[in-house]
C-alpha positions in Angstrom: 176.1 159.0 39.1 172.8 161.2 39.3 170.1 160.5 41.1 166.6 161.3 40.1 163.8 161.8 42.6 161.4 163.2 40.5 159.6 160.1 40.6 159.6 159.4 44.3 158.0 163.0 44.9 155.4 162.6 42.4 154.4 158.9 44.3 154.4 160.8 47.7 152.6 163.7 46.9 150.4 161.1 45.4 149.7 159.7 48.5 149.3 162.4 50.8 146.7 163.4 48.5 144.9 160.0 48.4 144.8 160.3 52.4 143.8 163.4 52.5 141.0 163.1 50.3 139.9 159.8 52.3 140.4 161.5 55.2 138.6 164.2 54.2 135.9 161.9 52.9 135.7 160.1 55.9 135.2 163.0 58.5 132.1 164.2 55.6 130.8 161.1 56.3 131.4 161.5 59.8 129.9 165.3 59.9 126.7 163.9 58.7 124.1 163.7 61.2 122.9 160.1 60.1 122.7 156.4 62.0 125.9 154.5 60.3 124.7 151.6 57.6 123.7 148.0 59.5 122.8 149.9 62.9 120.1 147.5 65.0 118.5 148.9 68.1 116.0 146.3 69.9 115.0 144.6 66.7 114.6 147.1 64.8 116.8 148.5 61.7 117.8 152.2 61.8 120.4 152.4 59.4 120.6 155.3 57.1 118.2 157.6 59.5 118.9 161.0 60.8 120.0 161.0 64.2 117.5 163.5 65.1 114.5 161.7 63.4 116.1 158.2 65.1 115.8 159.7 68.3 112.5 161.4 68.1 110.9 157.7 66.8 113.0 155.9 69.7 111.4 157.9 72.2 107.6 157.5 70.7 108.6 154.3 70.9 109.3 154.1 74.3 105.9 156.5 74.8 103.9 153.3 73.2 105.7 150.7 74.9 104.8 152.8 78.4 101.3 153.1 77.5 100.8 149.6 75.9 97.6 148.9 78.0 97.6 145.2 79.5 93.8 143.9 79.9 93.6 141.1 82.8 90.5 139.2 82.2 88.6 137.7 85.3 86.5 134.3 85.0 85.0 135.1 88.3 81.6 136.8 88.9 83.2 138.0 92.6 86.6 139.7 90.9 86.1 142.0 88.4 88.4 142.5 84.9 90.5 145.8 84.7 92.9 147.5 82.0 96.5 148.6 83.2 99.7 149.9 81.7 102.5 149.1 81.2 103.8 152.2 82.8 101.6 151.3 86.1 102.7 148.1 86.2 106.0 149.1 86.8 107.7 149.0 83.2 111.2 149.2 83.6 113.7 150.2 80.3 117.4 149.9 80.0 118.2 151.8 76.9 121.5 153.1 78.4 123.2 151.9 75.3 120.6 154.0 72.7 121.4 157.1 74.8 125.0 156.7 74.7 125.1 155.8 71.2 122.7 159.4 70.8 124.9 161.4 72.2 128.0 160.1 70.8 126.8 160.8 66.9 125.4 164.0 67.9 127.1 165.7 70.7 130.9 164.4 70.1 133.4 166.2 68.4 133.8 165.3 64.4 136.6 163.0 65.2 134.5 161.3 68.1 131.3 161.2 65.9 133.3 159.3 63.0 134.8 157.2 65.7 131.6 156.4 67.2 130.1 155.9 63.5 132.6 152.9 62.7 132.1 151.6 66.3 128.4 151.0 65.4 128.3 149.5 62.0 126.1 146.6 61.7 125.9 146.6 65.8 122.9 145.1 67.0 122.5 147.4 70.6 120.8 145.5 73.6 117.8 147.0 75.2 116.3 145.5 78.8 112.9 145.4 79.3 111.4 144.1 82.1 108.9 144.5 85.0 109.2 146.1 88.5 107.1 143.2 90.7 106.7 145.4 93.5 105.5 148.2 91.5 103.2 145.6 90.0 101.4 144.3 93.4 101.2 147.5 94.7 98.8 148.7 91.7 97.2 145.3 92.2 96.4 145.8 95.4 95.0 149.7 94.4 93.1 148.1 91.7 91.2 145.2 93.5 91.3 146.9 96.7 87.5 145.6 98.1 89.4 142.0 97.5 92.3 142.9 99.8 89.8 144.5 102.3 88.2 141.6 102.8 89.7 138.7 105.2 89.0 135.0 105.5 86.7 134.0 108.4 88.1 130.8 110.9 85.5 128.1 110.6 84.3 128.0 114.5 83.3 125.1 116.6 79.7 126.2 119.1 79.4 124.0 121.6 74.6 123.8 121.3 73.1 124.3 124.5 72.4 120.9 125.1 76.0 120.0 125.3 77.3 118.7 121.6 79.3 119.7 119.6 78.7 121.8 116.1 80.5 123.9 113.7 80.5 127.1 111.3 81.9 126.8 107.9 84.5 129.6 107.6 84.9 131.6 104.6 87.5 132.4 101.9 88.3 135.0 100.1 90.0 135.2 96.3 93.1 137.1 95.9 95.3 137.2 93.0 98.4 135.0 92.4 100.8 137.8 92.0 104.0 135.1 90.9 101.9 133.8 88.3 100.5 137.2 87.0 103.9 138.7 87.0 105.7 136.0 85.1 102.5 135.7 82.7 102.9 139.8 81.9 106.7 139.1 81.6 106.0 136.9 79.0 104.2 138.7 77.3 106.3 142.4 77.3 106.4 143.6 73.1 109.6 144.3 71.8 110.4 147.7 71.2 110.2 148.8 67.4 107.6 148.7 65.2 105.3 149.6 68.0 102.3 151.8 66.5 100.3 154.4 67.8 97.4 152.0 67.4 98.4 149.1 69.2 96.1 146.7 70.9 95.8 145.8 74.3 97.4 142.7 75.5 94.8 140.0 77.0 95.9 138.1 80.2 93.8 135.5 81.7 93.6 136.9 86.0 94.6 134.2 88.1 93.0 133.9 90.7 92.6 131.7 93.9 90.6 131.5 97.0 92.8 132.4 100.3 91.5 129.9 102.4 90.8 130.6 106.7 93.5 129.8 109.1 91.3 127.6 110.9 89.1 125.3 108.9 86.2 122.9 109.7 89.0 120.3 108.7 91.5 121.7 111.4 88.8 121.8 114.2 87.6 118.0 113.8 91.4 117.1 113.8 92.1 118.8 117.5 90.1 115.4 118.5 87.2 117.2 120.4 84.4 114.7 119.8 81.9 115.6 123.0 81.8 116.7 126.7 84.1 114.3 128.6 82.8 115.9 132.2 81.1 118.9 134.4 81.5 119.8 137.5 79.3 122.5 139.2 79.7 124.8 142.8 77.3 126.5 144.2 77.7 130.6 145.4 77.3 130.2 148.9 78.5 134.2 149.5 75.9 136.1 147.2 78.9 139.4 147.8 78.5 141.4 144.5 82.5 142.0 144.6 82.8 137.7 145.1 80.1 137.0 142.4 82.1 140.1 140.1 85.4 138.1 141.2 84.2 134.8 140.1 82.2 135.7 137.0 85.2 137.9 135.5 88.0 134.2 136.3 85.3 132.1 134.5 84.7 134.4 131.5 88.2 134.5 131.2 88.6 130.7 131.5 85.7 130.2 129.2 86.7 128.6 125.6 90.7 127.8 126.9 91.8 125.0 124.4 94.7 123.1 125.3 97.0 121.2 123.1 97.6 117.6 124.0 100.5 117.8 126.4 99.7 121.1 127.1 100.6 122.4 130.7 97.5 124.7 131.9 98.5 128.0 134.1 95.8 129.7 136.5 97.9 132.3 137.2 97.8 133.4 133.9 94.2 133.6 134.2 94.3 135.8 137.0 96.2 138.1 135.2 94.6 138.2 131.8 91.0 138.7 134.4 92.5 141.1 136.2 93.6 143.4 133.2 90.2 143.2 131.3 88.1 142.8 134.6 89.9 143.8 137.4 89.2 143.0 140.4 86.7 144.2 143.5 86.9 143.9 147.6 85.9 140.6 148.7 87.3 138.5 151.9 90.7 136.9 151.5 92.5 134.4 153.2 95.9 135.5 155.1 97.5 133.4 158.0 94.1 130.9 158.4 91.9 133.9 158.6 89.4 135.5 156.5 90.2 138.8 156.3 88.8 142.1 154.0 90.8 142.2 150.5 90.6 142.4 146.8 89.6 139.3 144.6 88.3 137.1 147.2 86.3 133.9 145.2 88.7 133.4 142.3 89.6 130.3 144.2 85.7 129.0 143.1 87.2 128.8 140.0 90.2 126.8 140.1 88.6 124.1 142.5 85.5 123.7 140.0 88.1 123.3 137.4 90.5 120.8 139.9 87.4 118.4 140.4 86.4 118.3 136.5 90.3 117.9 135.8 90.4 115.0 138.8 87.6 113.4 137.0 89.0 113.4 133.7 92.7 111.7 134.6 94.1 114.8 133.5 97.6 115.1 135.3 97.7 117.5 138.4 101.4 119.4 138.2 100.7 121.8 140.9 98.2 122.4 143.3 97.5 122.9 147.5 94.7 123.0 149.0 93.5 126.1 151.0 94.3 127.0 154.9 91.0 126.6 155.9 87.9 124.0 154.6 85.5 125.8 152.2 81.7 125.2 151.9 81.6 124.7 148.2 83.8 121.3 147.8 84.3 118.6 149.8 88.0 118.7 152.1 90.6 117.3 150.1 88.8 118.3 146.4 89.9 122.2 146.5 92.9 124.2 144.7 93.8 127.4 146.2 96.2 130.1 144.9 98.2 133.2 145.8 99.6 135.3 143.4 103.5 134.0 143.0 103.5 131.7 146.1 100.4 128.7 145.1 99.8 128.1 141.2 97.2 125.6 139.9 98.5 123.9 136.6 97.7 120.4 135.8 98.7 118.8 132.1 96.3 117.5 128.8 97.3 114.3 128.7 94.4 112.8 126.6 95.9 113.0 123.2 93.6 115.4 122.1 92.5 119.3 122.4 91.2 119.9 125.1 88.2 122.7 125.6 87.6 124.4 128.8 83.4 125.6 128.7 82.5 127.9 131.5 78.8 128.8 133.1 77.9 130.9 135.6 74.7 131.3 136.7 72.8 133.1 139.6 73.3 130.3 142.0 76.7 128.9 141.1 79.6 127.8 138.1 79.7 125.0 136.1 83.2 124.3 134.5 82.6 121.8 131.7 85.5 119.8 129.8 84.9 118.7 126.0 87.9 116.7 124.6 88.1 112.5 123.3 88.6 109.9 126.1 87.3 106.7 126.0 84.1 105.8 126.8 84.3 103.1 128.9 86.9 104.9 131.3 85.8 106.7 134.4 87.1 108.2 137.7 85.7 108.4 141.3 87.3 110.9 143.6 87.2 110.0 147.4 88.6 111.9 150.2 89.1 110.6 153.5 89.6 112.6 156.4 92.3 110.5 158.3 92.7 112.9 161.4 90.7 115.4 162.7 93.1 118.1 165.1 91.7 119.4 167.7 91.6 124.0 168.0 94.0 125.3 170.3 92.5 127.5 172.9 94.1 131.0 173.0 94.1 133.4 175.7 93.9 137.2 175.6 94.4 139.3 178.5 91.7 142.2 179.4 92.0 144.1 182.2 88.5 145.1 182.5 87.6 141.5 183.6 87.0 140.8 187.5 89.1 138.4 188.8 88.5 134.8 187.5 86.4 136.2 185.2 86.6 134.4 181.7 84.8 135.6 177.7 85.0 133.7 175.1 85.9 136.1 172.3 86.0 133.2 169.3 84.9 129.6 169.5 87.6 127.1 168.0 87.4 125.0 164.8 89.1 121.6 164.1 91.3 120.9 161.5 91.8 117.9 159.3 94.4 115.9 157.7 92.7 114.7 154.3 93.7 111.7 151.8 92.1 112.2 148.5 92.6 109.1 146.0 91.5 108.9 142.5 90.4 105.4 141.5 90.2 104.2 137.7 87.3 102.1 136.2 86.8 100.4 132.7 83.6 99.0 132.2 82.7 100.2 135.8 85.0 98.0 137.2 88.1 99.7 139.3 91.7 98.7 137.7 93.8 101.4 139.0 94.3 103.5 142.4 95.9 107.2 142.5 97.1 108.3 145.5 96.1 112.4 145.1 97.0 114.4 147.7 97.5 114.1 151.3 96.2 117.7 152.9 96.1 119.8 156.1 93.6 122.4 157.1 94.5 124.0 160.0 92.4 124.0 163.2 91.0 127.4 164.5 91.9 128.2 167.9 89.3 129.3 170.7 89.6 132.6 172.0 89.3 133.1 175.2 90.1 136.6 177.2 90.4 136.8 181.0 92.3 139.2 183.4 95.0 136.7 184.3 98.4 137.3 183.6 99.6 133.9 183.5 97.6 131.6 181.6 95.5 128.4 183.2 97.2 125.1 183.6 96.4 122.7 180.6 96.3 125.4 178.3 97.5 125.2 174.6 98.4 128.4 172.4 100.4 126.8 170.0 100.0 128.2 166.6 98.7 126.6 163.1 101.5 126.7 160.6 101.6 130.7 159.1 100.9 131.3 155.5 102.4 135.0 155.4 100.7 135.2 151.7 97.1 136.8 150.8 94.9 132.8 149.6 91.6 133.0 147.5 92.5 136.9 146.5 94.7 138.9 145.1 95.5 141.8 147.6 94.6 142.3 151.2 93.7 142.7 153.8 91.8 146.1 153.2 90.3 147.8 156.1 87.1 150.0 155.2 87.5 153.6 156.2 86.0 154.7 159.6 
């Protein structure tokens, strides 16, 4: 039987011609430097237009959206209004996928290019707009730089001469709420497409608030320091410029300390911060129960004015001694000495409230003055009592030069004391508690005596005070002036 295959070829060839041709077509279509049919980019439809004339208006699109000026209008007489781009205020644009798409339909091959011109029928490509906040305070700042220049002032508390207590307002400042502004131009960013050459500036309300002080009048009344709660004063007995420089550079350093309640108060911090603005000059020191020549004698004036105020305030002593030897500006048993990391004065603010620490000096003496909240009614007396007096030791030195028998006295003896200081508490004037203090010894002073004697008379005493190998009332010594 015979085949025929005449029609089987004509139906092939047929079809190898139909794809052809639609291939054909289809890579035309392809070839042809337009955006495919249904194309949106950001909002806006692009369809039908030449790649070339697509890009050009995507890019003057992005050159409006850039320059779109942003005007932020102040309500404030003190901050002024001011115009801004987009583009300053750190405009950031994803258009990765406009780029791509770009270069796909008109850098690709022809097969790529059709490829890409199926891909992106009726796609709707994203575009990310948004805003670089750093960028955005930074031009702030630039822009409204006299605002950022300017710092709020701490409301202060001035204690008048007459002893009460008044207070400075403080002062604030306006800055602009950056989080607000930022989310407000945010809001507010235009869509890119249809943007025109002409477009309008975008009007933003400039928030704006007032930066207020650290420290307000509010803060300072709540520290609880409602008047002068007790001054003591010493008198300068040693008119030594280096003593008087000594004493006046502690004081000036102590002068307007503020303690929090609870608060544990240093001197030796004191010392240090006077000795690093001040420094300090020759004055007699204490070492071993003697005066002697050194650096920063009299910054013990200072701490033992401070001790009696404290003692009559309650306050809570934590550490204190009192010096080798009696001093002539407080009474034995009411003194606080100190040597640099052997004898620390620190006593506590246990009133509840701040504590202030006022200091005076004048030409005849300091003054330490206390300004806090205790009640009124409640007072202290201080009382020392000298509960045995200790008789000097008589030392003997031997001289050569002396006839036989012969005595000089080369130092005349002092006693010493043991002292009992007692705090006693009164409400309404009336006593209703009793505080043992501090129970203290000053050492007596031996006499001198030189004779040519080896051995020394019968009945004699040389027995020494107990030593303290450390520099009291100073910071350095001794020091010797130069021959």
């Amino acid at each position: 039987m015979k085949i025929c295959c005449k029609p089987v070829l004509i139906v092939a060839v047929s079809v190898l011609t139909a794809a052809a041709i639609l291939i054909g077509l289809l890579l035309l279509w392809g070839l042809k430097p337009s955006v495919p049919h249904g194309l949106i980019v950001s909002g806006m439809k692009v369809g039908g237009m030449s790649v070339s004339a697509f890009a050009q208006k995507w890019d003057g699109q992005l050159q409006i959206l850039q320059n779109q000026t942003i005007s932020l209008q102040s309500a404030r007489p003190d901050v002024h209004s001011a115009e801004l781009t987009l583009n300053k205020l750190g405009l950031t644009i994803d258009d990765t996928s406009v780029k791509t798409m770009i270069a796909q339909l008109s850098q690709e091959s022809i097969f790529q290019r059709t490829k890409a011109k199926l891909h992106y029928r009726y796609a709707d490509l994203p575009v990310y707009i948004s805003l670089k906040k750093e960028t955005m305070e930074q031009s702030v700042r630039i822009v409204w730089k006299s605002l950022y220049d300017s710092q709020p002032v701490s409301a202060k508390r001035l204690v008048t001469p007459d002893d009460l207590i008044r207070y400075e307002e403080g002062k604030s400042v306006p800055r602009i709420q950056m989080d607000i502004l930022y989310e407000e131009i945010r809001n507010q960013l235009p869509a890119l497409g249809g943007l025109s050459a002409e477009q309008k500036p975008i009007h933003i309300r400039l928030p704006v608030y007032d930066k207020q002080p650290e420290t307000t009048i509010a803060t300072l009344k709540n520290q609880g320091i409602e008047r002068k709660i007790m001054e003591y004063s010493t008198t300068f007995n040693d008119q030594a410029e280096g003593r008087l420089h000594n004493v006046r550079s502690t004081a000036s350093v102590l002068n307007e300390q503020l303690l929090k309640p609870g608060e544990v108060f240093d001197y030796a911090k004191m010392i240090e911060l006077a000795e690093k603005q001040y420094g300090f000059k020759e004055a007699p020191v204490i070492v071993n129960g003697k005066l002697v020549p050194g650096v920063g004698g009299g910054i013990c004036q200072v701490s033992t004015t401070l001790y009696n105020a404290i003692l009559r305030t309650g306050l809570e002593v934590v550490e204190r001694r009192n010096h080798s030897l009696p001093i002539s500006y407080a009474p034995l048993g009411q003194d606080a000495t100190f040597s640099s990391g052997h004898i620390n004065f620190k006593f506590r603010n246990n009133t509840g409230s701040h504590l202030l620490i006022i200091t005076q000096t004048s030409t005849n003496g300091l003054t330490v003055k206390l300004f806090g909240k205790i009640p009124p009614n409640i007072s202290y007396d201080i009382i020392s009592k000298t509960v045995e007096t200790l008789p000097p030791t008589i030392k003997y030195v031997h001289n050569p030069a002396l006839k036989d028998g012969q005595q000089k006295t080369i130092q005349s003896g002092r006693p010493g004391y043991i002292v009992e200081t007692y705090r006693y508490k009164k409400q309404d004037g009336k006593v209703i508690a009793t505080e043992k203090i501090s129970r203290d010894r000053y050492s007596p002073q031996p006499t001198i005596i030189s004779s040519n004697q080896e051995k020394k008379p019968s009945g004699s005493s040389d027995e020494s005070s107990p030593e303290r190998p450390f520099v009291e009332d100073g910071i350095k010594g001794p020091v010797y002036p130069d021959n």
